[in-house]
C-alpha positions in Angstrom: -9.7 -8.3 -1.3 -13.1 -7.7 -1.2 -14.2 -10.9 -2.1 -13.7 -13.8 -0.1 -11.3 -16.9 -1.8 -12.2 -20.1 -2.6 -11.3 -21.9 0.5 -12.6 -23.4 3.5 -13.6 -21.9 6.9 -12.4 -25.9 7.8 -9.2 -26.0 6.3 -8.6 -22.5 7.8 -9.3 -23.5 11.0 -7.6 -26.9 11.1 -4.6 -24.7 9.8 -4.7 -22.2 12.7 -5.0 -24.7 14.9 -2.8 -27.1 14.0 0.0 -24.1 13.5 -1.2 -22.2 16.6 -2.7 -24.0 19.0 -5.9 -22.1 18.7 -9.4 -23.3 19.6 -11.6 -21.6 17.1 -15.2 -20.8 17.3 -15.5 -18.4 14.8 -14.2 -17.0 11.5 -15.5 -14.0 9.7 -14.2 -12.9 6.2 -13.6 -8.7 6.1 -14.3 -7.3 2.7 -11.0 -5.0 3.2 -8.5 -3.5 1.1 -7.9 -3.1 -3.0 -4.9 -5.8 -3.2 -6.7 -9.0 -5.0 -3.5 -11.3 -3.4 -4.5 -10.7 0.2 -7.6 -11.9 2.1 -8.1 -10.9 5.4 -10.5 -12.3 8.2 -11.0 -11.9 12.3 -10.6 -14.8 14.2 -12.6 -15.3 17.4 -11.3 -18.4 20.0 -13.3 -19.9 22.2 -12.3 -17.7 25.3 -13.4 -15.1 23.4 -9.6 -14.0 21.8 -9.9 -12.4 18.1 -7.3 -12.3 16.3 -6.4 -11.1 12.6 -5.9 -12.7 10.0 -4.1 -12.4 6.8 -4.2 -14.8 3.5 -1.2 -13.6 0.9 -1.0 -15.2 -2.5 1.6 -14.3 -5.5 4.7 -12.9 -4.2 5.2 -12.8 -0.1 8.4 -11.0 1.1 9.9 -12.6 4.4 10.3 -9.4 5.1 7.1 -7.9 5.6 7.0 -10.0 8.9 10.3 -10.6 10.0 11.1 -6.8 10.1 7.7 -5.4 11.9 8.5 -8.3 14.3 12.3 -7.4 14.6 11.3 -3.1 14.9 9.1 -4.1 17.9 11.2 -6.1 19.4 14.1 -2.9 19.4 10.9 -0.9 20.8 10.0 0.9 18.1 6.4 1.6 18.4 3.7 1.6 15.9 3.7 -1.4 14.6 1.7 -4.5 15.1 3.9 -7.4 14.8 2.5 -11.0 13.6 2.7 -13.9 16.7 4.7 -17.1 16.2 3.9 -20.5 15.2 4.4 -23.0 17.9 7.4 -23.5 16.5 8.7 -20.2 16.5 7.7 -19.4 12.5 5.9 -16.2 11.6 3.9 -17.8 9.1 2.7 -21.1 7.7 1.2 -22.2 4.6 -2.3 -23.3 3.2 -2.2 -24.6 -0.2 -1.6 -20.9 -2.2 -1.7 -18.8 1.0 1.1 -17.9 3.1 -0.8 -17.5 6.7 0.0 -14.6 9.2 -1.9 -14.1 12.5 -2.0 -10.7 14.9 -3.4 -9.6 17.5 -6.7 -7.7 16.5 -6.8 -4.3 17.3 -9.9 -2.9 17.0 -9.6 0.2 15.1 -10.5 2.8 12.1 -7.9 3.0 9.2 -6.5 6.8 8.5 -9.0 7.5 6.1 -11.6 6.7 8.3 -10.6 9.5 11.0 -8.8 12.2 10.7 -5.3 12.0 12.6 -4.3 14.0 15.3 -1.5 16.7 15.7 -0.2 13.9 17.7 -0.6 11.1 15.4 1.0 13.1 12.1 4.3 13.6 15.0 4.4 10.2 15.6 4.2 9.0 11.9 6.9 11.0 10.9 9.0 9.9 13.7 8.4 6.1 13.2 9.0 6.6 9.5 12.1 8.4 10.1 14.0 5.5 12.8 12.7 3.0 9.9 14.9 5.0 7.3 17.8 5.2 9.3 17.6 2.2 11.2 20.9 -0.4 10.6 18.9 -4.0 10.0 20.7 -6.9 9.5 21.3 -8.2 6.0 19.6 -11.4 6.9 16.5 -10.3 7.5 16.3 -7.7 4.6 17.4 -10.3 2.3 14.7 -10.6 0.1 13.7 -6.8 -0.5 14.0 -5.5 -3.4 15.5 -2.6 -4.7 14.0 0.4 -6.5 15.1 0.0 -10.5 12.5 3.4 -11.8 11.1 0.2 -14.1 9.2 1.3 -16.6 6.4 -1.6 -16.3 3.8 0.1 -15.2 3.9 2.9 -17.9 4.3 0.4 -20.9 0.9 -1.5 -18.9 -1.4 1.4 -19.1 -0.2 2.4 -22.6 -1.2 -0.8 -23.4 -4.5 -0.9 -22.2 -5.0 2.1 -23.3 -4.1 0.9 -27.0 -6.8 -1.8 -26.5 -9.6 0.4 -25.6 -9.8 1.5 -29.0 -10.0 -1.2 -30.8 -12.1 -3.9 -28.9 -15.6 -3.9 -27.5 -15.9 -4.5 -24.0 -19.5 -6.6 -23.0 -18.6 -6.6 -18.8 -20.4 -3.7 -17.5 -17.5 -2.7 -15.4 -15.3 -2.7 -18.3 -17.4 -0.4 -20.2 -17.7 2.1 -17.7 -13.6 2.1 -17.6 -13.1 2.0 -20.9 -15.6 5.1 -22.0 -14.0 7.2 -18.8 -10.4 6.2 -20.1 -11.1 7.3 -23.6 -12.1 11.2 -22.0 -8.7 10.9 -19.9 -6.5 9.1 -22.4 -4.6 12.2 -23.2 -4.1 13.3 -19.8 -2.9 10.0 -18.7 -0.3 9.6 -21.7 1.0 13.4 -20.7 2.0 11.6 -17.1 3.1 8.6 -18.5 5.1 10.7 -20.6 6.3 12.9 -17.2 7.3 10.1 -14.9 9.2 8.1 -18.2 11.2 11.7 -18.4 12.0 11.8 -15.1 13.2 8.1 -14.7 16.0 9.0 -17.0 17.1 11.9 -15.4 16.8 10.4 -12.1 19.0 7.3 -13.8 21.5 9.7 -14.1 22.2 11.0 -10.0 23.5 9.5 -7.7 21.4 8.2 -4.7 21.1 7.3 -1.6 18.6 3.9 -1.1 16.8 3.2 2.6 14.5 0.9 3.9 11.0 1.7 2.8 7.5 1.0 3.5 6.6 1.8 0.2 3.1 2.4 0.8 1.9 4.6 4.0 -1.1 6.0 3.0 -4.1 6.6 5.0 -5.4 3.1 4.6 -2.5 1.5 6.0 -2.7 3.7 9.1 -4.8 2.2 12.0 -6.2 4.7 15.3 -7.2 2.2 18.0 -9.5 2.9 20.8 -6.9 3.9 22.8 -5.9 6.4 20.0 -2.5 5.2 19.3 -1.4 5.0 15.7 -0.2 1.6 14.3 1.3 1.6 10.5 0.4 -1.9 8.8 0.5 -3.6 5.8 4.5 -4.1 4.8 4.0 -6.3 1.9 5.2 -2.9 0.1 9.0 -3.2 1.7 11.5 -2.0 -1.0 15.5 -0.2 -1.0 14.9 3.2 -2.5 15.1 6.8 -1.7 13.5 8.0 0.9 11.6 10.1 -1.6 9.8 6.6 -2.3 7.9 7.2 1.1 7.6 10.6 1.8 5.9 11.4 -1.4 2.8 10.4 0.1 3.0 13.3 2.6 0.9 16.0 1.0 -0.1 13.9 -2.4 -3.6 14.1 -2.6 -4.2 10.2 -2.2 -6.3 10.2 0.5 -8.5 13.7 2.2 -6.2 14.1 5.3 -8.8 17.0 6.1 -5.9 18.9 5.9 -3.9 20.9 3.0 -0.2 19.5 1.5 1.4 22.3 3.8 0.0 21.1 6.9 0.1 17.4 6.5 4.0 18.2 6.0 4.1 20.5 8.4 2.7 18.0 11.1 4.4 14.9 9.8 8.0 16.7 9.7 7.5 17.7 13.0 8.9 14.1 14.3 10.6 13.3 10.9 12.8 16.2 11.2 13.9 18.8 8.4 15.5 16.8 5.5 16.9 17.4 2.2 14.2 16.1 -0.7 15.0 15.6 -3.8 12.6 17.3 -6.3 13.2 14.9 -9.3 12.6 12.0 -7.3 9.6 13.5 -5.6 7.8 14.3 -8.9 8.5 10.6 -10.5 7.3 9.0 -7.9 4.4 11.2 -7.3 3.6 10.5 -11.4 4.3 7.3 -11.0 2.3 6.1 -8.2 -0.8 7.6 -10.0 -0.1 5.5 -13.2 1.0 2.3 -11.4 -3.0 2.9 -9.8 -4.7 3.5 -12.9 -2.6 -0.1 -14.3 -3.8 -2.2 -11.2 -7.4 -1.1 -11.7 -7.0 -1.7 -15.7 -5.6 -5.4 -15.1 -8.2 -6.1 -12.2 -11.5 -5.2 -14.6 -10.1 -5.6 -18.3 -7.8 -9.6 -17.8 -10.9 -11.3 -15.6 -14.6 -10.8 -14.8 -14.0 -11.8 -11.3 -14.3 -9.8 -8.6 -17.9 -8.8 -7.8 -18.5 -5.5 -6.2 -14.4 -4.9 -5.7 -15.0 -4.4 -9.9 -17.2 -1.5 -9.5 -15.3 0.0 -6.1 -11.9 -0.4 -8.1 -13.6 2.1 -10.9 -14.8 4.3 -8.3 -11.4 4.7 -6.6 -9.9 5.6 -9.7 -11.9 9.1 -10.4 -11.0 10.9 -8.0 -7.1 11.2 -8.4 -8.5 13.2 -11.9 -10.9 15.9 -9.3 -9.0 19.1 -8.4 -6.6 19.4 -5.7 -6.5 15.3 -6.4 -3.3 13.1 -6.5 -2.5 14.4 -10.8 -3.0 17.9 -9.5 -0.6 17.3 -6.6 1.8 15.6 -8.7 2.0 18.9 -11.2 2.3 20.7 -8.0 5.9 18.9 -7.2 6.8 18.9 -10.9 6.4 23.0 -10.9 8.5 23.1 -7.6 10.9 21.1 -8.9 11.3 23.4 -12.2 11.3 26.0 -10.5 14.8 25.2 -8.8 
């Protein structure tokens, strides 16, 4: 969220004390991140401790705490897992917000820097012992399980429906809606992909795992120490494994590197596994459509949002460049027809 929610630094602080013990001195909002349900601030104590902080609204899984916190307790590395409540809870609630605090790890996301040999080894190990890990049902509880649902197709056809027949007075929504209108065939050619490959995928059998969900180079962190931390597991979901490793080599963010190498470096310390094409394409179609459908409900259902209005159109061009996440998604369409 890049703009900060209507609360106050007060009732923050009262809460994070009250729930943590914390003697606060300062709080500073961080403009950070594209999902309008999470605010995010660091947290400075008076003996100089920060700390970071994270506001979720709408949906919260249990999960995307209890799990990080479980996986680093086993001694998996790589994670940063959220500190407990003095009463033992991993987070607490302020009126809409559900509250989680971390450490603060000062840092630059994976887009940010370019990763290391080293660091694409080590994210494909940690993401390979979360997909075979054994977790207890009880703390999994509450993930859900990949259905191939068909809502974010049927939201961007209907957007894309309305941009012909209303007038649009936002000047966000303008700009959206006249760069829609030169890629409305394109995008209803994907839409029309990914609902193809649902229903063959419908059809196989398959094997579901634990996922992130959504490991892309914002949700990797490079301390100053230079080890890699994956956050942000609001994302968790049951699926094949296809669901994460589709990001490996998909255009969404410049790696610096070509889809060969990032695989090559990232399988390195996931080890050789079977993919399934079909699965690889959908989701590789779909996660471009399910983009283009979060940016259309942020700037066409609200005129809220300030500058994240404007950075939300701006992210959304370059997945239409060349070599960009459409192109790679053709890419794994023509590899899996040619099979």
């Amino acid at each position: 969220m890049l703009t900060e929610p209507d609360l106050n630094d007060e009732d923050i602080i009262a809460c994070l004390q009250g729930a943590y013990g914390l003697t606060i001195e300062k709080i500073t909002f961080l403009p950070l991140g594209a999902d309008v349900n999470t605010a995010v601030y660091r947290i400075t104590t008076s003996n100089q401790t920060d700390y970071f902080l994270k506001l979720r609204s709408s949906e919260f899984l249990e999960a995307s705490v209890s799990i990080p916190k479980y996986l680093v307790d086993l001694g998996m590395k790589y994670l940063i897992p959220p500190l407990v409540t003095k009463t033992g809870q991993l987070w607490v609630n302020l009126g809409a917000f559900k509250v989680v605090l971390y450490p603060y790890v000062e840092g630059h996301q994976g887009v940010e820097v370019k990763l290391s040999k080293d660091h694409w080894t080590q994210f494909g190990t940690a993401i390979q012992n979360l997909h075979t890990l054994d977790i207890p049902v009880s703390i999994t509880k509450d993930v859900p399980r990949e259905t191939f649902s068909s809502k974010w197709r049927e939201t961007v056809k209907s957007f894309l429906g309305r941009i012909d027949n209303e007038v649009f007075k936002e000047p966000v929504a303008v700009k959206m809606a006249l760069f829609l209108k030169t890629k409305k065939g394109e995008i209803l050619k994907l839409v029309e992909h990914a609902e193809e490959l649902a229903i063959t995928i419908k059809k196989q059998p398959l094997t579901y795992v634990l996922c992130h969900g959504d490991i892309h180079g914002w949700n990797l962190i490079v301390d100053q120490k230079d080890t890699l931390y994956i956050v942000d597991w609001d994302t968790l979901i049951f699926a094949p494994i296809e669901r994460d490793l589709m990001f490996i080599g998909a255009g969404i963010w410049d790696s610096g590197l070509t889809a060969t190498e990032e695989e090559s470096r990232f399988y390195k310390g996931y080890g050789q596994t079977e993919i399934n094409q079909d699965v690889l394409a959908y989701y590789r179609f779909e996660r471009v459509i399910q983009d283009i459908g979060d940016y259309l409900e942020y700037i066409f259902l609200s005129d809220e949002g300030g500058d994240a209005r404007m950075q939300c159109f701006e992210h959304l061009q370059p997945v239409f460049l060349p070599n960009g996440a459409i192109e790679r998604a053709y890419q794994a369409d023509r590899m899996r027809e040619a099979i």
